[in-house]
C-alpha positions in Angstrom: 22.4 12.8 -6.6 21.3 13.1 -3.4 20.4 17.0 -2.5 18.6 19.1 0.1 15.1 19.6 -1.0 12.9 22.5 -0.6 9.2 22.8 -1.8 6.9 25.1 -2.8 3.4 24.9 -2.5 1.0 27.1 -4.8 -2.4 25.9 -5.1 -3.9 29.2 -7.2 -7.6 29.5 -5.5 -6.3 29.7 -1.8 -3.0 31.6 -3.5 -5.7 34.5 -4.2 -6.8 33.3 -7.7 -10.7 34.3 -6.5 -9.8 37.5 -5.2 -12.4 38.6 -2.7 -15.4 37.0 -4.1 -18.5 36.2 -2.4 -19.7 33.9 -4.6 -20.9 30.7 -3.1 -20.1 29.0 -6.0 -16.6 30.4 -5.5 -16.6 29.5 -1.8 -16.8 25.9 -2.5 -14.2 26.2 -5.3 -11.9 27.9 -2.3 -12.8 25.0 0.2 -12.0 22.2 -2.7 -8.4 24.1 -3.2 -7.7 24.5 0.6 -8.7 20.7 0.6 -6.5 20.2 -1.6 -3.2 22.3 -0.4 -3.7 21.1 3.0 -3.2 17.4 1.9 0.0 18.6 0.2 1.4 20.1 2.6 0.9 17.2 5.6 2.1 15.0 3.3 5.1 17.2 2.4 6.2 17.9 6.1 5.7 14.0 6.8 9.4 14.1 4.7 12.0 14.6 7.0 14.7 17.2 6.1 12.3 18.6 3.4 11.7 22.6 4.0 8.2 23.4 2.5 6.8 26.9 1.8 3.2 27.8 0.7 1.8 30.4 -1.1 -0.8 32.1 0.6 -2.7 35.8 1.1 -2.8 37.9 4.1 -5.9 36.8 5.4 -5.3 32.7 4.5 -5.1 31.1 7.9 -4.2 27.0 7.6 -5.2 24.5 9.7 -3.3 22.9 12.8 -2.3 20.0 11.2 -0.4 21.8 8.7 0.2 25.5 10.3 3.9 25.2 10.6 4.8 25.5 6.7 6.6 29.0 5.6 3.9 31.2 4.3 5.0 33.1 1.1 2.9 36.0 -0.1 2.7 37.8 -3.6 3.7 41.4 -3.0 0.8 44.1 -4.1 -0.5 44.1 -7.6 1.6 40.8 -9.0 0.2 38.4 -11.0 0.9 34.6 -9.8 2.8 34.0 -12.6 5.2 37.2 -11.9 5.0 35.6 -8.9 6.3 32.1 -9.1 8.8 33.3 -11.9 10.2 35.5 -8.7 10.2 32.8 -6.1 10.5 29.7 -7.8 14.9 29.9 -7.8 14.5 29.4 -4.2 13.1 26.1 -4.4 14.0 22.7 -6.0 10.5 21.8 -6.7 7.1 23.7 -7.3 4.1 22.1 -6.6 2.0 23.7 -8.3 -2.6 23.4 -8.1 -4.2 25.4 -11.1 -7.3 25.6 -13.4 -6.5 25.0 -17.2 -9.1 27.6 -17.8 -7.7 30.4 -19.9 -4.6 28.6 -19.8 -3.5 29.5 -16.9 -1.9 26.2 -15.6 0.4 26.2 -18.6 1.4 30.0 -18.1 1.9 28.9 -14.3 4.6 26.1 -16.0 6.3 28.3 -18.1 6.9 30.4 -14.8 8.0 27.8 -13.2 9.7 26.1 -15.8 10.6 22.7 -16.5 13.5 21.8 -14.1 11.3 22.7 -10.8 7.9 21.8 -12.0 6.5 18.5 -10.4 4.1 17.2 -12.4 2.2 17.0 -15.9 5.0 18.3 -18.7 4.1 21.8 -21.4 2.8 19.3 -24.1 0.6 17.4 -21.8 -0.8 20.3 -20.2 -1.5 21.8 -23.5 -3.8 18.5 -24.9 -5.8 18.5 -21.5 -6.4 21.9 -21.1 -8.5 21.5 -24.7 -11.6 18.7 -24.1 -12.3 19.0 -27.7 -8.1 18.3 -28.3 -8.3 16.1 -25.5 -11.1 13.5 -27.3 -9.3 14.2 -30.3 -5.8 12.8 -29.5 -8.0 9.5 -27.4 -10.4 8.8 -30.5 -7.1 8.4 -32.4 -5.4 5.8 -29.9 -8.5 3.7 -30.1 -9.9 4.9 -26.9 -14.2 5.7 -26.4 -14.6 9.3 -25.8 -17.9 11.0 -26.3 -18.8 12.5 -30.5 -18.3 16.1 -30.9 -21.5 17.9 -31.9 -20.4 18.4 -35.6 -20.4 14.4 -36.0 -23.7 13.3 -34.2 -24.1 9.4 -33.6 -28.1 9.8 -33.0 -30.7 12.5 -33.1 -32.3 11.7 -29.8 -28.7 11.9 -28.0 -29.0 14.5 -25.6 -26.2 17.2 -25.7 -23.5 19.0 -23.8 -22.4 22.4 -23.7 -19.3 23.3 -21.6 -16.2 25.8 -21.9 -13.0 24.1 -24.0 -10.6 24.7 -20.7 -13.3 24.7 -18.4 -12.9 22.6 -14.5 -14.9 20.3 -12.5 -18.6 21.5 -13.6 -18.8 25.0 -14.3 -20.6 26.9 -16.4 -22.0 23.4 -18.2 -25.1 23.2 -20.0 -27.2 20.0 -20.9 -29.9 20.2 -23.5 -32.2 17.1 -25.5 -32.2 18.8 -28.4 -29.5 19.1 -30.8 -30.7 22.7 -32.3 -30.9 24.4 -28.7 -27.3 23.1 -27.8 -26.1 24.5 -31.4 -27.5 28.0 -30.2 -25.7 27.7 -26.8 -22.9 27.0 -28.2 -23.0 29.4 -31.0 -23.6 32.0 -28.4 -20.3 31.4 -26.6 -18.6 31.4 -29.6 -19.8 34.8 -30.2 -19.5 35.8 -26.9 -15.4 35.3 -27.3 -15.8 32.3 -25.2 -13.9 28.8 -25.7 -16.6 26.4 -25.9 -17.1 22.8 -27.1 -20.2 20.4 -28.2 -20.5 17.1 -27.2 -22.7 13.9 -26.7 -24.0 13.6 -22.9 -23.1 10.0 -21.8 -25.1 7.9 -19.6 -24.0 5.9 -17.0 -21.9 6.1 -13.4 -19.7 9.1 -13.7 -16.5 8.2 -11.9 -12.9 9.9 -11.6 -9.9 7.7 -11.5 -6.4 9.2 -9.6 -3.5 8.0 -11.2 0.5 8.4 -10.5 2.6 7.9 -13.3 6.1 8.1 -14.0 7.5 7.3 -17.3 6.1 4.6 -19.0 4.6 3.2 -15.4 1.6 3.8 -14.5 -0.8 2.8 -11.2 -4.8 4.0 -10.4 -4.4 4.4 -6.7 -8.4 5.2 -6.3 -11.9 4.8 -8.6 -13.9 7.4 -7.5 -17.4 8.2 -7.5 -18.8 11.4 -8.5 -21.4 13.3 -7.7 -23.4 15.1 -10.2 -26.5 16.8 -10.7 -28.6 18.4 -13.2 -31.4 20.9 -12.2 -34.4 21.4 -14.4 -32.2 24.4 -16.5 -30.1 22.3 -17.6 -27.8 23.2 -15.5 -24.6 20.5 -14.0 -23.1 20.9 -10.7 -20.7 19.2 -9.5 -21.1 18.2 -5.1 -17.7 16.6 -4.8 -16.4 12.7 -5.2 -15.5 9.8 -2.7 -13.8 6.8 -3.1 -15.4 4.3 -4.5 -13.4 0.9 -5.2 -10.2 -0.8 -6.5 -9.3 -0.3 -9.9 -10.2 -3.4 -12.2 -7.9 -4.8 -14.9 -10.2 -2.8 -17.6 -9.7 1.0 -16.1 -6.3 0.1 -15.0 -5.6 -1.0 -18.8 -7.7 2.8 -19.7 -4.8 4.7 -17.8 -2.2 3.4 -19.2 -3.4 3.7 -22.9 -4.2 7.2 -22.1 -0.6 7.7 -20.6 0.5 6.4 -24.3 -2.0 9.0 -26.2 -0.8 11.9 -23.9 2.8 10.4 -22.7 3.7 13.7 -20.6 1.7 12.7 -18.4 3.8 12.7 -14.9 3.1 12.2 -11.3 -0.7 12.7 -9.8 -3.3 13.5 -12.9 -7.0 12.3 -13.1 -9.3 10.8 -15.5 -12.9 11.7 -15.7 -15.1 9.4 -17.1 -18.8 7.1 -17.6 -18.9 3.6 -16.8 -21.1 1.8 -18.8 -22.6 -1.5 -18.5 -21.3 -4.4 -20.8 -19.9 -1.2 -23.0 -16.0 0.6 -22.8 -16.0 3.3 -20.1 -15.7 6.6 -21.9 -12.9 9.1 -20.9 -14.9 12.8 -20.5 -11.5 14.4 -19.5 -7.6 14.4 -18.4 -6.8 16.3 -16.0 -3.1 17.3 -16.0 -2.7 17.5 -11.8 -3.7 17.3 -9.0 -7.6 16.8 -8.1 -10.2 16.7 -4.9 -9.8 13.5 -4.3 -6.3 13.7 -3.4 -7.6 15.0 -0.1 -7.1 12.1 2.4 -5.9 9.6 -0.1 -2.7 9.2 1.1 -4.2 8.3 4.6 -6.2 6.2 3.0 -3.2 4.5 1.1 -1.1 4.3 4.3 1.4 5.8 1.8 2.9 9.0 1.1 2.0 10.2 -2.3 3.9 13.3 -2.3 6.4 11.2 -1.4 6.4 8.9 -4.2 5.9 12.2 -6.2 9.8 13.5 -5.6 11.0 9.7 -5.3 10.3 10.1 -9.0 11.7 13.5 -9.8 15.7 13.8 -10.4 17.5 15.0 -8.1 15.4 14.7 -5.1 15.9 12.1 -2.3 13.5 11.0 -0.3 14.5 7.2 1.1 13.5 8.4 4.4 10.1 9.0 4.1 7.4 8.1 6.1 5.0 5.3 5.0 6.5 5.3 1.3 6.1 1.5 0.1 9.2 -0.7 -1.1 7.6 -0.4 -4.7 6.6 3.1 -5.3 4.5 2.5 -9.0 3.1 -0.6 -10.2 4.2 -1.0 -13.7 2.0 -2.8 -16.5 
């Protein structure tokens, strides 16, 4: 069925989700999610006949490239979820950017709810917003993910201490010893904090960005990270760029993680550690969107977002600029 189609972009950092913070660390968050929301949107208004509306505060002023898009603000005091449960009739689809932290991207779904939602389904967003759930449902489809802390594979393995629903590198702790990453993690635990144990991996730490519909699956991009570890401890995370092609054995890894986790749907990512002569190891799914969808479809010289709505009933978009004659490559 072929129907107008109207879009809504919320991407929850640049929707307000920082408040006024003047935390650098939170300034780079807010320039990843701008990154982010602008590369939705210019791929969005690339559609033609599609009307596209963004979330945004009072003060959020977008870029040229993309400054035509209807701005849509939450009124005083309400939440983004009594938000998006308010505005989200108006549209056919939300597109919706969140953390998992505190579960907030699943609360964002159930505002949204399932018929407009583009993107990752509850069940899926509810594995991947758990790392320890998320290695647990891997392990048991034969994939490598790193040991939890209460199974240790070798004394001198150095050790990672990170929030359960935590995003890119925050608030992550690496420690040699075993005992001093107990008492970290003990002490989240007791702070009220969701918190897991893990085994650090060594080796190239690399993201993969993968579109998926169904039981088809393609990696569009490898991507390298960039981490760093200061002399704390301490892991930051200074943002990712392409890297290469995706080989036989990591396009083979993303599609046995869309069978472990099969609601799974659209643009989601993969973090994980390429080893050498060794399986990579999956670190973590993440259920949407990620940085290095910025420029990608550029890149591509294809319209994700596109491909994106293709997939999702009801939407037609057989106009669309630079949108392939095969949208997904199945395996």
């Amino acid at each position: 069925m072929t129907i107008a189609a109207s879009v809504l972009v919320h991407e929850f950092i640049t929707a307000g989700g920082l408040a006024d913070s003047a935390d650098a660390a939170d300034a780079e968050l807010h320039a990843q999610g701008a990154a982010m929301r602008n590369a939705m949107i210019e791929d969005l208004l690339a559609i033609p006949g599609l009307t596209v509306a963004c979330s945004a505060t009072a003060a959020d002023v977008l870029p040229a490239a993309v400054a035509g898009v209807a701005h849509i603000a939450a009124g005083p005091g309400e939440s983004q979820e009594d938000f998006l449960r308010r505005v989200s009739p108006s549209f056919d689809r939300v597109w919706v950017v969140a953390p998992e932290t505190g579960g907030m991207l699943a609360r964002l779904h159930a505002a949204v709810g399932p018929q407009r939602w583009l993107g990752a389904d509850a069940s899926a967003i509810r594995v991947a917003s758990s790392k320890r759930a998320t290695r647990r449902r891997l392990a048991a489809f034969g994939l490598a993910v790193p040991c939890d802390g209460d199974s240790p594979q070798s004394p001198h393995t150095a050790w990672v201490v990170k929030p359960d629903d935590g995003v890119g590198a925050q608030a992550i702790r690496l420690h040699e010893e075993l005992t001093a990453a107990w008492r970290d993690f003990a002490g989240r635990l007791g702070r009220g904090q969701a918190a897991t144990l893990e085994a650090w991996v060594e080796g190239a730490a690399l993201s993969l960005s993968v579109l998926s519909a169904r039981d088809r699956v393609e990696v569009l991009s490898v991507n390298r990270q960039a981490i760093d570890v200061d002399g704390a401890g301490r892991v930051a995370y200074r943002g990712v760029e392409h890297w290469k092609s995706a080989c036989t054995e990591l396009r083979d890894l993303a599609h046995g993680i869309q069978l472990a986790i099969p609601g799974l749907s659209g643009y989601w990512g993969i973090d994980l550690v390429l080893r050498e002569n060794r399986r990579p190891v999956v670190i973590e799914v993440n259920p949407r969107l990620t940085c290095a969808y910025a420029g990608l479809s550029a890149r591509l010289g294809r319209n994700l977002a596109a491909e994106m709505l293709a997939n999702a009933e009801g939407v037609d978009v057989t106009n669309t600029d630079r949108r392939p004659e095969t949208s997904l490559v199945g395996h």
